[in-house]
C-alpha positions in Angstrom: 14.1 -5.7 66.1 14.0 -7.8 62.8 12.9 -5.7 59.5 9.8 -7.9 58.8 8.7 -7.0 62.4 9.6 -3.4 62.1 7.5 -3.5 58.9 4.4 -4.7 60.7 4.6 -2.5 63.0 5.0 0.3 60.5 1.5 -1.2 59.4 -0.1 -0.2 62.3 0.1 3.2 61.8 -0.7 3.5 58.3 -3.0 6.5 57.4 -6.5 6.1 56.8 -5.9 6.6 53.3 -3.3 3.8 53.2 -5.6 1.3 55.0 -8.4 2.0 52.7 -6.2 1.3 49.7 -4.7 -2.6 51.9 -7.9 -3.1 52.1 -8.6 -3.6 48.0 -7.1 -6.6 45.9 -3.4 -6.6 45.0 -3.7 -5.3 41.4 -1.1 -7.0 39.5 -2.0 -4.8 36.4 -1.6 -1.0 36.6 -4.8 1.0 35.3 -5.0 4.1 34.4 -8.5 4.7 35.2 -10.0 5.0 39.3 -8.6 6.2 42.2 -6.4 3.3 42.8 -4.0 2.0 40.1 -1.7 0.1 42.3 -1.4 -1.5 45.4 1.2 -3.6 46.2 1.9 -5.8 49.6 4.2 -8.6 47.9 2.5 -10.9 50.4 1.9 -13.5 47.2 5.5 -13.9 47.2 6.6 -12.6 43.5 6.7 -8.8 42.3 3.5 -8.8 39.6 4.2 -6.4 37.1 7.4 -5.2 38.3 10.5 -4.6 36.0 13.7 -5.0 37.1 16.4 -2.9 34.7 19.2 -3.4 36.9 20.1 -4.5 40.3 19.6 -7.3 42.5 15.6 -7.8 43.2 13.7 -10.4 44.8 10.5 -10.9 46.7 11.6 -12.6 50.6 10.1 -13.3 53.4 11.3 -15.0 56.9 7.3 -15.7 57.9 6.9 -12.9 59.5 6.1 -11.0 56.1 7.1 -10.4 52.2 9.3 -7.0 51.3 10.4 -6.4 47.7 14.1 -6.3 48.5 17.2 -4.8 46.1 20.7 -6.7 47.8 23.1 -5.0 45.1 25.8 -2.3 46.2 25.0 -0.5 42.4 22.1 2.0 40.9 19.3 0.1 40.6 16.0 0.3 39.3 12.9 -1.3 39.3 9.4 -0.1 37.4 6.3 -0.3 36.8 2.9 1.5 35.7 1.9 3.2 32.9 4.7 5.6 30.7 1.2 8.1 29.7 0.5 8.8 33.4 0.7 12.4 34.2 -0.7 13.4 38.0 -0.6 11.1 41.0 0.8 10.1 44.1 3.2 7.2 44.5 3.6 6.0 48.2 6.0 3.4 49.7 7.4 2.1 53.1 10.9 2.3 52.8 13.7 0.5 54.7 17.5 0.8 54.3 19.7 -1.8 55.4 23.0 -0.1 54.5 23.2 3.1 52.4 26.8 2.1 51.9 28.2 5.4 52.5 26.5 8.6 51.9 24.1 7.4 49.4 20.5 7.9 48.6 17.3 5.7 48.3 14.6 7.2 46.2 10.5 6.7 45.3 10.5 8.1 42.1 7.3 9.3 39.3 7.1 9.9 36.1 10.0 7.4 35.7 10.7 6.9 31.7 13.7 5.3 32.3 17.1 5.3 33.8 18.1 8.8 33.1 14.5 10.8 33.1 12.1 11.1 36.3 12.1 12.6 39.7 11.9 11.3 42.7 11.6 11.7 46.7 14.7 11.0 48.0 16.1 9.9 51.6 19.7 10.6 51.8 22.3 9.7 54.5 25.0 12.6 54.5 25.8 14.5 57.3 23.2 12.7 59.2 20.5 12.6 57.0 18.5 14.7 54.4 15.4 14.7 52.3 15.3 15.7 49.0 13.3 16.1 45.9 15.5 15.7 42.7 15.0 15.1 39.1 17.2 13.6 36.6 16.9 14.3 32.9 19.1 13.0 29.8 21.1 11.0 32.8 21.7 14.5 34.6 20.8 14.8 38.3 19.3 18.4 39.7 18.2 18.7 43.8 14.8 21.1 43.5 14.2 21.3 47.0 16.3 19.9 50.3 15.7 19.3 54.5 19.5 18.4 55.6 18.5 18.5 59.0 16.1 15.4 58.9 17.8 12.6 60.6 17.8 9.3 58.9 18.9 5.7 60.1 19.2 2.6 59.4 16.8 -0.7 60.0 14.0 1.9 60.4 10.7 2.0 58.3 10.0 5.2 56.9 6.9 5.6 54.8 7.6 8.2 52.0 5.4 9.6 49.4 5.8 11.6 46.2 2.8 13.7 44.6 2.8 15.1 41.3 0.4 17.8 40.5 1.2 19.8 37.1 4.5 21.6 37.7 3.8 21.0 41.5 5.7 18.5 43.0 5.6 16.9 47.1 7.1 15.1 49.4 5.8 13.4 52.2 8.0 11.6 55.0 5.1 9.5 57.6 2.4 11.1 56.5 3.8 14.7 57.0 4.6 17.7 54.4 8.1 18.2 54.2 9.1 19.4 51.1 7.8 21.3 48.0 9.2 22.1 44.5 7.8 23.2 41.6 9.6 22.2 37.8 8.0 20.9 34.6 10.6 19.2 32.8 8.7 15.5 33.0 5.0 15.8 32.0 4.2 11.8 32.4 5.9 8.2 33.5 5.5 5.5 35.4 6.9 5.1 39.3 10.0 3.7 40.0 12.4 2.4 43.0 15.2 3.0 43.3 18.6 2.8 45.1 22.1 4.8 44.6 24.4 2.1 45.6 22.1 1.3 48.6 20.2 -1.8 49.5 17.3 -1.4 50.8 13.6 -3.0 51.1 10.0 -1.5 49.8 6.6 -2.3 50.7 3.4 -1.0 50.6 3.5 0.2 47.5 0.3 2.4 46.2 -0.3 5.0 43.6 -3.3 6.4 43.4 -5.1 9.3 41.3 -3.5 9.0 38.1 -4.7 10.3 35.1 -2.9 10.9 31.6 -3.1 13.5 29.2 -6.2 11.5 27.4 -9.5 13.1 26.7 -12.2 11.9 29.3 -13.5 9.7 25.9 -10.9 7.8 25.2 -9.3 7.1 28.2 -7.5 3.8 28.0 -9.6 0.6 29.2 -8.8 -3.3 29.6 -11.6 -4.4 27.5 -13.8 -7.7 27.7 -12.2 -10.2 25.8 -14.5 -12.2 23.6 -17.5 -9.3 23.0 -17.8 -8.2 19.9 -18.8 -4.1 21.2 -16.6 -2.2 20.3 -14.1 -0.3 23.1 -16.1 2.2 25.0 -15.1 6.0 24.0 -13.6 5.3 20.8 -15.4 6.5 17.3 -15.1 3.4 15.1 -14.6 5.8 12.1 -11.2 7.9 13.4 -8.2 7.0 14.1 -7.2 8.7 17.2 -3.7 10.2 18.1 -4.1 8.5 21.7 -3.8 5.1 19.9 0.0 6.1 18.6 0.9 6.2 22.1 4.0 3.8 23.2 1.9 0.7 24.9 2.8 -2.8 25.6 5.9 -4.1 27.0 8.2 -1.5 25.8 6.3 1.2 28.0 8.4 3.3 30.0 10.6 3.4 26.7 11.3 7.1 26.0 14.0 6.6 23.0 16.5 9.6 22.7 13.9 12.1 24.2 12.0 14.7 23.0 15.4 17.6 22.5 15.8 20.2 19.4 17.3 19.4 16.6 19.3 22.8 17.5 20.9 20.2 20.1 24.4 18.8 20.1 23.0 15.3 20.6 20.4 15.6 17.8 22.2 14.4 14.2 20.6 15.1 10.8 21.5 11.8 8.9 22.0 12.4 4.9 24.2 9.4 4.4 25.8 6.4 5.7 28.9 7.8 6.4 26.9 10.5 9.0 24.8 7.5 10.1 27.7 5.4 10.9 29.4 8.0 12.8 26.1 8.7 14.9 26.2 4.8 15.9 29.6 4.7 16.5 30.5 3.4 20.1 30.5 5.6 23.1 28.2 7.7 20.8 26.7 11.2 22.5 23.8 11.3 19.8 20.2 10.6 21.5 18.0 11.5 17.9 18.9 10.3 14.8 16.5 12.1 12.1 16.9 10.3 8.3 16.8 12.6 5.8 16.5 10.8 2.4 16.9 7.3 1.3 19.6 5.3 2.2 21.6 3.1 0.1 23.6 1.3 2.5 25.5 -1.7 0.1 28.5 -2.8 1.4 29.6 -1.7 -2.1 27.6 1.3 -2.4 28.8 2.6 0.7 32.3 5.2 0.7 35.3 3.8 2.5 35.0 6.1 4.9 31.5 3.9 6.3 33.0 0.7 6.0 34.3 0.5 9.3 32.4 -0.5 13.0 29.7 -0.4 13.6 28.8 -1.3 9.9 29.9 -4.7 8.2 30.0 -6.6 5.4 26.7 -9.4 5.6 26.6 -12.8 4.4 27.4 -12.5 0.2 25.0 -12.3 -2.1 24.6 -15.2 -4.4 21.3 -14.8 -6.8 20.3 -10.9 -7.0 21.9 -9.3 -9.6 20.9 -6.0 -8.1 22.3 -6.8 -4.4 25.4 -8.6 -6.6 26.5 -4.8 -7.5 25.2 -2.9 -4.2 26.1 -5.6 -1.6 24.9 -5.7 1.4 25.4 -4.4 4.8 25.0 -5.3 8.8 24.6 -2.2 10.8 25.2 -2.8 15.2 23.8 -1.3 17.7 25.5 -2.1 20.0 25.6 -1.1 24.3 24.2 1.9 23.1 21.5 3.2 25.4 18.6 5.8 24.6 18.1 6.7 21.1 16.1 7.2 18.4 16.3 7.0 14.6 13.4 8.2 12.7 12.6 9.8 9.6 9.9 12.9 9.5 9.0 11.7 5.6 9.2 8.2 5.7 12.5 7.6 4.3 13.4 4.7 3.1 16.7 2.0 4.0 18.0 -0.4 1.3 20.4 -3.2 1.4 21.1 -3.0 5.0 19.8 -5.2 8.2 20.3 -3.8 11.9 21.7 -5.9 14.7 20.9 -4.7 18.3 22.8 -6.0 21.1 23.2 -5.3 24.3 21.2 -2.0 24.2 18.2 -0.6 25.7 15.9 2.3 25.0 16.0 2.7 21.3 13.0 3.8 19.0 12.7 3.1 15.3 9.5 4.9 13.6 8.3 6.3 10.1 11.0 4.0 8.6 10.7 1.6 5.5 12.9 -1.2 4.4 13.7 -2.6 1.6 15.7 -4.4 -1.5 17.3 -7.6 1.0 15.6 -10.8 -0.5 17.0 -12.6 -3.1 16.3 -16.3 -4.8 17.3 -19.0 -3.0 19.1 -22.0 -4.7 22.0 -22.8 -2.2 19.6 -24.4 0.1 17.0 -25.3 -2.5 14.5 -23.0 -1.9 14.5 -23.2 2.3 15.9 -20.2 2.5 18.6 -20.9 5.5 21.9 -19.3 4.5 21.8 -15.4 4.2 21.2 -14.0 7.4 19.6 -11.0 6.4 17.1 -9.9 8.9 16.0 -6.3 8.5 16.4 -5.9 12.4 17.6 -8.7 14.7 17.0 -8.1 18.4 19.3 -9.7 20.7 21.9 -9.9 23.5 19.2 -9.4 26.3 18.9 -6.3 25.0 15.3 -4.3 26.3 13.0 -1.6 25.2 12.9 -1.5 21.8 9.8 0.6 19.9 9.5 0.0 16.4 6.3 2.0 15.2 5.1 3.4 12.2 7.4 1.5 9.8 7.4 -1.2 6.5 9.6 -3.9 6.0 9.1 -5.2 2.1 10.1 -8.4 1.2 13.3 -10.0 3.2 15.1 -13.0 2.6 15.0 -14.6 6.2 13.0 -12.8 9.0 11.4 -9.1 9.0 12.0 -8.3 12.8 13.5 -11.5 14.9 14.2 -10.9 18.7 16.1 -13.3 20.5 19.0 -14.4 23.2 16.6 -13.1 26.1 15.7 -10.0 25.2 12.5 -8.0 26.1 10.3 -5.6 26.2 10.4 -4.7 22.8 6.6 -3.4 21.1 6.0 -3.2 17.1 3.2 -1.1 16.5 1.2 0.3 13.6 3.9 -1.1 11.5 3.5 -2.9 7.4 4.7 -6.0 7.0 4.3 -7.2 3.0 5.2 -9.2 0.2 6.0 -8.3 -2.9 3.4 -6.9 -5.1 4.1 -8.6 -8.2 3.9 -6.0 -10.9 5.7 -5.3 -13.9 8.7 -4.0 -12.2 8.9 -5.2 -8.6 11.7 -6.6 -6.8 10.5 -10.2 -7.7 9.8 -9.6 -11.2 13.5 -8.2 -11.9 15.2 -11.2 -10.3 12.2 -14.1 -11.9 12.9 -11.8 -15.1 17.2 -11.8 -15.1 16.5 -15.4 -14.1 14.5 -16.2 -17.1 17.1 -14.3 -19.3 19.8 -17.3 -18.0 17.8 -20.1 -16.6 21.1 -22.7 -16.7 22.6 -20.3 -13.7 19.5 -20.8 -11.5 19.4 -24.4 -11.4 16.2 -25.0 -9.4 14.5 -22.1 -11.6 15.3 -24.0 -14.5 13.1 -27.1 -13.6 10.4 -24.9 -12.1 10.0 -24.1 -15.9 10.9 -27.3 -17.3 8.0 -30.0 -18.4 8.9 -31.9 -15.2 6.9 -29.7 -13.4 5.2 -26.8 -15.7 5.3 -24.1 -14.1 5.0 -20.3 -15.8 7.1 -17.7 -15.6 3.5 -16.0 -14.0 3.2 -18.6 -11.5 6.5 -18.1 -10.2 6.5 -15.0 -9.6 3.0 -15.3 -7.8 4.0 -17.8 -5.3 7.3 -16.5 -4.8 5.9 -13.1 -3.5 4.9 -14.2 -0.2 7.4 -13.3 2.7 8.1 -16.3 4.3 9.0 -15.4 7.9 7.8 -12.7 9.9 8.9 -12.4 13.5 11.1 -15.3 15.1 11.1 -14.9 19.1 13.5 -16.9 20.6 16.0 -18.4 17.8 17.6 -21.2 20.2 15.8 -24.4 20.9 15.2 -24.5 24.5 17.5 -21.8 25.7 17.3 -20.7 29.0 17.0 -17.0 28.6 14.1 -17.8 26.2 11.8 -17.7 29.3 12.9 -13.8 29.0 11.5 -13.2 25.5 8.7 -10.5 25.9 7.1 -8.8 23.2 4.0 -6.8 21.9 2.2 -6.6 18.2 -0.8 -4.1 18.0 -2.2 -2.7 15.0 -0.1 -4.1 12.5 -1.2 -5.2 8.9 0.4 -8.6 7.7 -0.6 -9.1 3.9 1.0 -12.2 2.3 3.1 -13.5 4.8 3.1 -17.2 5.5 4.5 -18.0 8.6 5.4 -16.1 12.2 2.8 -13.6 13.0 4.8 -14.4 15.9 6.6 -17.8 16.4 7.5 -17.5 20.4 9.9 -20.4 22.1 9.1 -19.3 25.7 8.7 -16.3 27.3 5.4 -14.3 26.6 4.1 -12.3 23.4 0.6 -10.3 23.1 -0.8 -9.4 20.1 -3.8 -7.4 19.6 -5.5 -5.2 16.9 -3.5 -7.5 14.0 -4.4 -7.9 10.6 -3.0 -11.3 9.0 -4.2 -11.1 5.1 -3.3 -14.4 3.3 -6.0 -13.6 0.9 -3.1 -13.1 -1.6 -1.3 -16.2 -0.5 -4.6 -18.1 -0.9 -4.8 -17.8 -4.9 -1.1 -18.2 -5.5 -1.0 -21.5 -3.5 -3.9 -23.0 -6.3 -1.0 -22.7 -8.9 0.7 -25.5 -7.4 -1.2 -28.8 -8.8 -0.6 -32.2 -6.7 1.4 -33.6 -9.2 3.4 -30.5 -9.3 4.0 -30.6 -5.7 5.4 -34.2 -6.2 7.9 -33.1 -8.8 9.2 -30.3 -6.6 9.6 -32.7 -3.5 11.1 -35.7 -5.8 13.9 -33.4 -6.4 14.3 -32.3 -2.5 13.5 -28.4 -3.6 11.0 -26.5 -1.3 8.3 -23.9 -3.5 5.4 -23.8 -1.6 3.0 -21.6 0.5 1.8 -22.3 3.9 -0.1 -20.2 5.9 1.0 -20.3 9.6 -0.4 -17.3 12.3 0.3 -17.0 15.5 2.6 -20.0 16.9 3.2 -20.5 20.3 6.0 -23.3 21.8 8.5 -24.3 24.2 5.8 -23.6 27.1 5.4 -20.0 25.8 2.4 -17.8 26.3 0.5 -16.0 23.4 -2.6 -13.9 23.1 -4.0 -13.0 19.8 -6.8 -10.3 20.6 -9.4 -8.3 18.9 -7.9 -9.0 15.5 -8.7 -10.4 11.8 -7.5 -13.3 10.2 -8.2 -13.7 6.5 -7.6 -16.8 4.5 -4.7 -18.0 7.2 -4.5 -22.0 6.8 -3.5 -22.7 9.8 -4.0 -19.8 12.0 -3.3 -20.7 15.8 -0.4 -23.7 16.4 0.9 -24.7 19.4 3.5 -27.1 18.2 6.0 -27.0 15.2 8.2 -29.5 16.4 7.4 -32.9 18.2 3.4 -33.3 18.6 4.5 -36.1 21.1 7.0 -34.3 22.8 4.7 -31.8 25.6 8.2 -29.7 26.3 7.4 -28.5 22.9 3.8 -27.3 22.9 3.4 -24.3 23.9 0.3 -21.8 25.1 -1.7 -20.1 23.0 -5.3 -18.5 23.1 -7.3 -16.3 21.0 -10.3 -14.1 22.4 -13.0 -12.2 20.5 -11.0 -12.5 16.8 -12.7 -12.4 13.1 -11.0 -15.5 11.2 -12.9 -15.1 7.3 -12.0 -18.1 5.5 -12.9 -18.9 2.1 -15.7 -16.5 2.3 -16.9 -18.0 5.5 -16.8 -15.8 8.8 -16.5 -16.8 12.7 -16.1 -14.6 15.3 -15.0 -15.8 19.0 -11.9 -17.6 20.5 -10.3 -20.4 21.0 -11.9 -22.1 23.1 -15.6 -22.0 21.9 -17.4 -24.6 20.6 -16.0 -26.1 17.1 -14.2 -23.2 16.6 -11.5 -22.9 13.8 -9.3 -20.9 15.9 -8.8 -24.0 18.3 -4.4 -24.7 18.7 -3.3 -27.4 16.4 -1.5 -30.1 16.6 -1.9 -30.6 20.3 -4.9 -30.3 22.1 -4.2 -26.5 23.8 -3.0 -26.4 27.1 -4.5 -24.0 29.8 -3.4 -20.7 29.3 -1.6 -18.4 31.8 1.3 -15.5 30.9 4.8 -16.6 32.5 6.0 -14.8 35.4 3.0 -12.6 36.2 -0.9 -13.0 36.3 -1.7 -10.4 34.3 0.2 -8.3 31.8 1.8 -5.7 33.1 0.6 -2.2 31.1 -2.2 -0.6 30.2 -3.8 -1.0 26.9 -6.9 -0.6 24.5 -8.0 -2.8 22.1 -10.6 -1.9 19.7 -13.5 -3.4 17.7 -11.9 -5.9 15.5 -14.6 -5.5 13.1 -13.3 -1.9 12.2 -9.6 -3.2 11.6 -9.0 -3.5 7.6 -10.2 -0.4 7.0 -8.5 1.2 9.8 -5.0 0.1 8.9 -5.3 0.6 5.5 -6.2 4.1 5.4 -4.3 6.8 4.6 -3.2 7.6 8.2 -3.1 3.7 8.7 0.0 1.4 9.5 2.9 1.7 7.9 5.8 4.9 7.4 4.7 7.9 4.9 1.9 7.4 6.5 1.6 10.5 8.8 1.9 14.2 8.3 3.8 15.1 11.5 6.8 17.3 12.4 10.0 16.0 13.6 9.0 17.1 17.0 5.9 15.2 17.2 7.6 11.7 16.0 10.0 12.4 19.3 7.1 11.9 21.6 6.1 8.6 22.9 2.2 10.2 24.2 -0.1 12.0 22.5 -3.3 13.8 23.2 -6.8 12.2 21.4 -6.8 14.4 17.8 -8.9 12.6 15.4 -7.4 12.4 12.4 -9.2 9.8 9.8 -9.9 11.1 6.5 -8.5 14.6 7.4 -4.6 15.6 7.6 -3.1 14.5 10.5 -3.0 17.5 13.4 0.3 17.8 14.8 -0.5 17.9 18.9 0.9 20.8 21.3 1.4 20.3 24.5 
């Protein structure tokens, strides 16, 4: 008999329970609130919401029926859900085709990634077997076993594991066969999986799952376009709920939460201990900075200047950077770690390069000291390199949280060649502040002190134009680029690009809040503030703008926010826009040219410009938030229907004030334990106005 036939006749004889839950709508989005969070039949052809981390995984059918089908002889993986669940049950109809050996096919929970969840197992050896197993920090543990259960081949077997607390079960066609009891994984998503099997799943349902949330402030998808704010949550706190890990980098779990009393956990106090923690084939999973970090090429000891830190592009202008250098530090097929500092420690002189690598967390970071003036390419800043992290080589889950990048000469955080489901979260991104002493006063001030080595500085001041040394330094403070997704024109693995931005405060930055070729980015809870931008750019006369361009220099501001193209697909939600000039484009290239527009919408978003407010989307009536240059297309996310997490977004209304408080975006920000900055889900602790509560658990 073929599979697909097997599998409807599996469907006969599905429980009541399991015809109750075919009998809702496929929910391509996984809730975390009812009784059903997902229920998947693959019967529309494609996997909606589905991750595949490794393997071979595809959606077939031969008419008689669609089964989500892994063809790969390797370990293989493929998730979905929400990371903050806690207690449920997670039910599939399994079929093997060839376990390939003595090998094992597994429905797994509480799935935080590769190395951390357990799972109900079906396992060929010595004629079959069932097992319940965990695996934690990549190591595997069997907590309870039936290795007298016969298993075969081409056979439908509907398997279920429930997670209660500490209590674990295993159902095999709707019969108890197994029961353990461990607590080493409080909350995950579900996974399937196969050990060097291939095998096909259908049927898929988890229902009952709840998170460690108070009943307030449960997460909820919220109506885009009202202006009420999200049910549950007090628009005066900030919540520790809202630090949890959400958007596309859920299921992210970093280095784990270990002691620092383990041999994997390294206390960083220099570069030469943070480049041996990076170094390749590393064992370290937490990386805890200590103190700041100088990391010039030539402030650095000899003993750092080897892989996986290098020498970046030279510096040209900066007579700081002349004397420190600076530095670019890989990270590179490394897998599961994170680097984070309890105080807020601060970086200098020193860009990261990820590539290749998956599961890594950055939080309660800040850094700093890498822009410098450009005259080499007249003021277009496109020769130094120096991004303070570059995301790349299809590398996934990335978490950067709680962190703020000053000033850089090129990007702030770029993420390109394919790689996904990276989230940057409650995270500063600034200009420079232009007092007495800040990093663009030294370098306008050295550059005043010498004016006939800064060529292009020199006719700023000259009569040609008439600009003072004052107006310099104010237009020159704005960062120019924020986040570049998807460096390549029209790459093919740009359609892999997948990114998140929630509550993040952008304050002077002109351009990029993101700029997405392909692929899909959501941002929600923003804050672009141009206000600053907005007085410096009333410096520049007309007649000093024609000086400027006569001569082929670029000294401008412009005021781009959230730019989609390529055929990409963004959302800007529940967020605030002040003084942005152009804040929604959908083209940057060819207005004529459609392969270059891209998709774009904004719902429910407080634009104040000039002193003038609207509130609503894109597509109302007249609005200011409509796409420009070309007339926007229809929106829809690529490769699913709806996004594939959970997520709350708040009142927009309640936004500036919420970000800018004390316990607001941004590193230093926070009064928690190293423990507490290891955990990627928190309980609701309000915390606004008050010192932050570490959680226990």
């Amino acid at each position: 008999m073929k599979p697909s036939l097997l599998k409807k006749c599996a469907s006969v004889m599905l429980s009541s329970t399991m015809v109750l839950s075919l009998s809702l709508p496929l929910l391509g989005h996984a809730y975390a609130d009812g009784n059903l969070q997902v229920s998947d039949d693959f019967e529309q052809g494609e996997a909606q919401g589905w991750t595949a981390g490794s393997g071979n995984w595809s959606v077939a059918s031969n008419g008689n029926g669609s089964t989500y089908q892994q063809s790969s002889q390797s370990e293989s993986h493929s998730v979905k859900g929400n990371a903050s669940w806690t207690n449920y049950s997670v039910q599939a109809d399994v079929y093997v085709d060839d376990f390939n050996g003595s090998n094992r096919v597994y429905v797994a929970g509480r799935y935080t990634d590769s190395n951390n969840y357990y799972a109900a197992s079906l396992y060929n050896k010595k004629g079959g077997a069932l097992e319940i197993r965990k695996k934690v920090n990549g190591s595997m543990k069997t907590l309870a076993t039936n290795n007298k259960y016969k298993l075969d081949t081409n056979t439908w077997y509907r398997v279920k594991l429930e997670l209660s607390g500490s209590e674990i079960k295993m159902y095999v066609n709707d019969k108890l066969e197994l029961t353990a009891t461990d607590s080493g994984l409080a909350s995950g998503a579900i996974g399937l999986v196969t050990s060097k099997a291939v095998a096909q799943f259908d049927n898929v349902t988890v229902s009952g799952a709840s998170t460690e949330a108070d009943p307030g402030t449960t997460p909820v998808n919220p109506t885009p376009g009202t202006d009420k704010p999200t049910p549950g949550v007090d628009k005066n706190a900030t919540s520790n709920i809202n630090y949890n890990l959400a958007g596309f980098s859920y299921g992210n779990t970093g280095g784990g939460e270990i002691k620092d009393t383990d041999a994997n956990y390294k206390k960083v106090y220099n570069a030469v201990d943070l480049n041996e923690a990076l170094k390749k084939g590393t064992k370290v999973r937490v990386i805890e900075i200590m103190n700041d970090l100088d990391l010039g090429w030539n402030e650095m000891p000899d003993a750092a200047k080897v892989m996986p830190f290098s020498a970046n592009n030279p510096v040209l202008t900066n007579p700081v950077l002349k004397k420190t250098g600076v530095s670019k530090i890989y990270i590179e097929n490394l897998n599961g770690i994170t680097i984070f500092s309890a105080n807020g420690a601060k970086i200098k002189h020193a860009g990261f390069v990820i590539k290749r690598s998956s599961n890594l967390i950055f939080r309660n970071l800040e850094f700093d000291e890498l822009w410098e003036w450009d005259e080499a390419t007249k003021g277009n800043y496109d020769k130094n390199d120096w991004d303070y992290i570059t995301v790349e080589g299809q590398s996934s889950k990335v978490w950067i949280d709680h962190c703020t990048f000053n000033k850089a000469y090129d990007g702030l955080v770029d993420v390109k060649k394919g790689s996904n489901g990276v989230t940057i979260s409650w995270s500063l991104f600034k200009g420079d502040d232009r007092s007495s002493n800040s990093w663009v006063t030294q370098q306008i001030n050295a550059m005043e002190a010498d004016k006939a080595s800064y060529p292009m500085y020199a006719y700023l001041r000259s009569s040609a134009v008439g600009m003072s040394k004052e107006d310099i330094i104010d237009i020159a403070a704005g960062q120019k680029k924020a986040h570049l997704i998807g460096a390549t024109e029209m790459a093919a693995d740009n359609a892999d690009l997948a990114v998140t931005l929630h509550h993040n405060y952008y304050k002077d930055i002109q351009d990029r809040m993101p700029r997405l070729r392909a692929g899909n980015a959501h941002a929600y809870n923003i804050v672009m503030d141009d206000a600053g931008l907005a007085r410096a750019k009333k410096r520049i006369t007309s007649d000093m703008a024609k000086a400027i361009a006569a001569k082929g220099y670029h000294f401008d501001v412009v005021g781009n926010g959230a730019i989609s193209t390529e055929n990409g697909a963004v959302l800007l939600e529940k967020s605030y826009l002040i003084d942005v000039f152009s804040p929604v484009r959908n083209n940057q290239k060819d207005p004529k040219k459609d392969d270059y527009t891209g998709k774009i919408k904004a719902e429910d978003v407080i634009f104040s410009d000039n002193g003038k407010v609207f509130r609503g989307g894109s597509e109302d009536a007249n609005s200011p938030l409509a796409p420009y240059p070309v007339k926007g297309k229809s929106f829809s996310w690529n490769g699913f229907t709806t996004l594939p997490y959970s997520y709350t977004a708040e009142d927009p209304a309640n936004l500036v004030a919420q970000l800018t408080a004390k316990d607001g975006a941004g590193a230093g920000k926070l009064n928690w334990s190293s423990e507490n900055w290891l955990k990627t889900v928190y309980k609701a602790v309000a915390s606004k106005g008050v010192k932050t509560v570490e959680d226990s658990e």
